[in-house]
N, C-alpha and C positions, 0 to 999 in steps of 0.2 A: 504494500500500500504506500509506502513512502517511496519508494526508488520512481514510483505513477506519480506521485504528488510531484516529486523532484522534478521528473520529464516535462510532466504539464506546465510546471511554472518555468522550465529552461524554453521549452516552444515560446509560451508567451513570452516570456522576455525577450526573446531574438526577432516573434514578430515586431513588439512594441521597437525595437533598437530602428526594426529597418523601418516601421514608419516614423519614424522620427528623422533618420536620413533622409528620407525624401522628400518629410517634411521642410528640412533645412536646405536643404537640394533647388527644390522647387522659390522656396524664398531668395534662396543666393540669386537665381537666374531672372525672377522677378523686379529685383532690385538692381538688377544692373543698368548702366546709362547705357540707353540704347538696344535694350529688349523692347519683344511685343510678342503676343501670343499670335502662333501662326498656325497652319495645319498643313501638312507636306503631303502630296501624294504622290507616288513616282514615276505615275502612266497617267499622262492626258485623258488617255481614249475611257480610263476608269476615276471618276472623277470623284467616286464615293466610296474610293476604298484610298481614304486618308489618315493620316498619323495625326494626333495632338500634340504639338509643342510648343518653345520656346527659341523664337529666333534674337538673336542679338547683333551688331554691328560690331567689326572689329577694323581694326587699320585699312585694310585690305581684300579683308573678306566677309561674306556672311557667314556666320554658325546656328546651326539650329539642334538643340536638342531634344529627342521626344520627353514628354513628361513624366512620364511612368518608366522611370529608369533607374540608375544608380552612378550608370557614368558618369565620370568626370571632364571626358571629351567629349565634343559635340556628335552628333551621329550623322551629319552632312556639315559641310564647310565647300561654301562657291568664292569662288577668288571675285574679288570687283572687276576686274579687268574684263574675264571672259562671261559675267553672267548678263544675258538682255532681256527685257519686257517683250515678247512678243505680241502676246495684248491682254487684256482685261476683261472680268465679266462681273456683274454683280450678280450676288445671289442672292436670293430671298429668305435671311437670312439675318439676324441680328446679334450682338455680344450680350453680355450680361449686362454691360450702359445702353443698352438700346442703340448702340451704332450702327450702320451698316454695314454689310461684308463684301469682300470681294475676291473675287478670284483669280490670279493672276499665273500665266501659262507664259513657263521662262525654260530658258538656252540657256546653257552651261557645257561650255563645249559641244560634243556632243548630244548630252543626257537634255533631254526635255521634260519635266515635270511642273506639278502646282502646287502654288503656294495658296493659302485664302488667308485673310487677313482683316482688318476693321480697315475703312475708309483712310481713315488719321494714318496709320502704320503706311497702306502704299503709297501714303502721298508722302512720308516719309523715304520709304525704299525709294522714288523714283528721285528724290532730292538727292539722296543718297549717289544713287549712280551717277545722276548729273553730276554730280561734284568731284567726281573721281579726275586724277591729273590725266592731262591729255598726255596720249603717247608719241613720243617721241620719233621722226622720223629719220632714217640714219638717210642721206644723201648719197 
């Protein structure tokens, strides 16, 4: 009876640990400048089999982490340089502030995927790219 009691309360303690990392996980990437919550999905043609996460701005690239995770590294990262807007959709569709959503169908090299995101965020993201250094051309 006691070696059961021990077990049960080792389970729950290591469930309680890991939601509390994720708790704190999920706060880290919340708080950072220049997050937003985004949903990735990695096939255009399937537009509703997407991920929940957390995208954030970096120097030079985006990162995005899903949210139910535990990593520490982002689970996609597109460089500024090579990622473009090919175009936009809004969905019918709102955040928990009642904002707008959208859907945004992007190039990254190759790989073609979507993003959706709240209104605010891709008017963000498209400042974002605009702003990136022009590239330089070798003569």
């Amino acid at each position: 009876m006691e070696v059961e009691l021990l077990v049960g309360l080792g389970v729950l303690l290591v469930a309680l640990l890991l939601l509390a990392a994720l708790i704190v996980r999920q706060r880290a990437l919340t708080h950072r400048v220049g997050s937003f919550g985004c949903r990735w999905a990695p096939d255009p043609a399937l537009p509703l089999v997407r991920t929940s996460g957390m995208a954030a701005y970096g120097t030079g690239r985006l990162d995005w982490w899903r949210l139910v995770s535990l990593a520490r590294r982002p689970s996609r990262s597109w460089s500024r340089d090579r990622l473009e807007i090919i175009e936009r959709h809004e969905v019918p569709e709102t955040d928990d502030r009642g904002r707008p959503m959208v859907q945004v169908h992007c190039r990254h090299e190759s790989e073609e995927f979507l993003l959706t995101m709240t209104s605010p965020a891709y008017a963000g993201l498209v400042s974002w790219l605009e702003a990136r250094p022009r590239r330089s051309r070798a003569f």
